[in-house]
C-alpha positions as CSV (number, residue, x, y, z in Angstrom):
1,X,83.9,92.0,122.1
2,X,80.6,90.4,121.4
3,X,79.1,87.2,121.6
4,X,75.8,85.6,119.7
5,X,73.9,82.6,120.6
6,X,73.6,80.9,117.7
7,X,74.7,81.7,113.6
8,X,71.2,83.5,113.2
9,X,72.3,85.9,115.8
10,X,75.5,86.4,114.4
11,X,74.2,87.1,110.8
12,X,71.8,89.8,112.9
13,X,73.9,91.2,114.4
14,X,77.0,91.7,111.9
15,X,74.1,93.0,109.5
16,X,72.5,95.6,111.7
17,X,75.4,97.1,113.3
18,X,77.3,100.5,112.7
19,X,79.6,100.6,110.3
20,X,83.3,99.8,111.7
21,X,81.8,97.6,114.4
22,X,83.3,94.7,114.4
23,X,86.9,93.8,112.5
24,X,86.7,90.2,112.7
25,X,83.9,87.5,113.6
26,X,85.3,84.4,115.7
27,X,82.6,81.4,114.0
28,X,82.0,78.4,116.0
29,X,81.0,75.6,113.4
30,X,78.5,74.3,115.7
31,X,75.7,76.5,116.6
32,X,72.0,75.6,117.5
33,X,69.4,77.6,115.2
34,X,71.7,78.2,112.5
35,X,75.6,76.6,111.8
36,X,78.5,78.6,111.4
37,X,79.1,77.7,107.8
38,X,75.3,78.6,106.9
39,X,75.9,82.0,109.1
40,X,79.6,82.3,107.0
41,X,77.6,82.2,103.6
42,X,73.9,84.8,104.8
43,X,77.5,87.4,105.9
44,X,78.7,87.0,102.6
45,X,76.1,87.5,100.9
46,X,74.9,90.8,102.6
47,X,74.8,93.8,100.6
48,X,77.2,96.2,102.2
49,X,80.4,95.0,100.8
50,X,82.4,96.0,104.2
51,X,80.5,93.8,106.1
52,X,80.0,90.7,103.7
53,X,84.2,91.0,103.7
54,X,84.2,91.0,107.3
55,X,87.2,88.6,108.1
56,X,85.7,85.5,109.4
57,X,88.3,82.6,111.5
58,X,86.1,79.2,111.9
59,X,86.5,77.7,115.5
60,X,85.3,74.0,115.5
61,X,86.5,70.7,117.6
62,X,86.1,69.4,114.6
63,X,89.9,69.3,112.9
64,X,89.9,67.2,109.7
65,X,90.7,68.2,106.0
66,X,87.1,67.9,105.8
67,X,86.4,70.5,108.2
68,X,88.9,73.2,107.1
69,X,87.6,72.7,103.6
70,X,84.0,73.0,104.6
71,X,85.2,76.1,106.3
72,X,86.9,77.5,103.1
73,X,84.6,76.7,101.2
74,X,81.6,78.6,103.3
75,X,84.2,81.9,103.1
76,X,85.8,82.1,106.0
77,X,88.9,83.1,106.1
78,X,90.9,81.1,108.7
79,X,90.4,77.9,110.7
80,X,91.5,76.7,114.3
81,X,90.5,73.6,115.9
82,X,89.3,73.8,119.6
83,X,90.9,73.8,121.7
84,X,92.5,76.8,120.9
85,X,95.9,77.6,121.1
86,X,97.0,81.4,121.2
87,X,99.7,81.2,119.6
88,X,97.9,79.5,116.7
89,X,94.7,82.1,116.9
90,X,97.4,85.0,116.5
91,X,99.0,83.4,113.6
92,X,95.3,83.0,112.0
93,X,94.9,87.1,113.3
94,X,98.3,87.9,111.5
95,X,97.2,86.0,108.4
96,X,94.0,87.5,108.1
97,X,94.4,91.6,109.6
């Protein structure tokens, strides 16, 4: 487990890592310095394929069709409002492992 401040952080930190690192990034929406979506699309668009296809599950207290779409369409692959319900986030972790 590892946490990042803000989306800049996370993007850092998913790009300079060891291969096999991480298996999943858990994206808040709403981060200071840099938003989850914008930190969704720099992961993406890295140049190792195993990490730009990093599974990424957008966590937001924000829950409209709006949201989930702006989530989608960013590339993640999974959306749960906050707060979060476990038996939701292992659904999501079943849908996208």
């Amino acid at each position: 487990v590892d946490t990042a401040e803000n989306g800049e952080v996370a993007v850092e930190k998913v790009s300079t890592a060891a291969p096999g690192s991480y298996d999943l990034v858990l994206m808040d929406v709403q981060m200071p310095v840099m938003d989850g979506y914008t930190a969704t699309r720099k992961i993406r668009a890295l140049d190792d394929p195993a990490r730009a296809k990093l599974p990424i599950l957008a966590m937001t207290a924000n829950a409209f069709d709006e949201d989930r779409r702006n989530a989608l369409e960013s590339g993640m692959n999974g959306f749960l409002s906050k707060p979060i319900v476990i038996g939701d986030l292992v659904q999501e972790l079943h849908k996208i492992l």
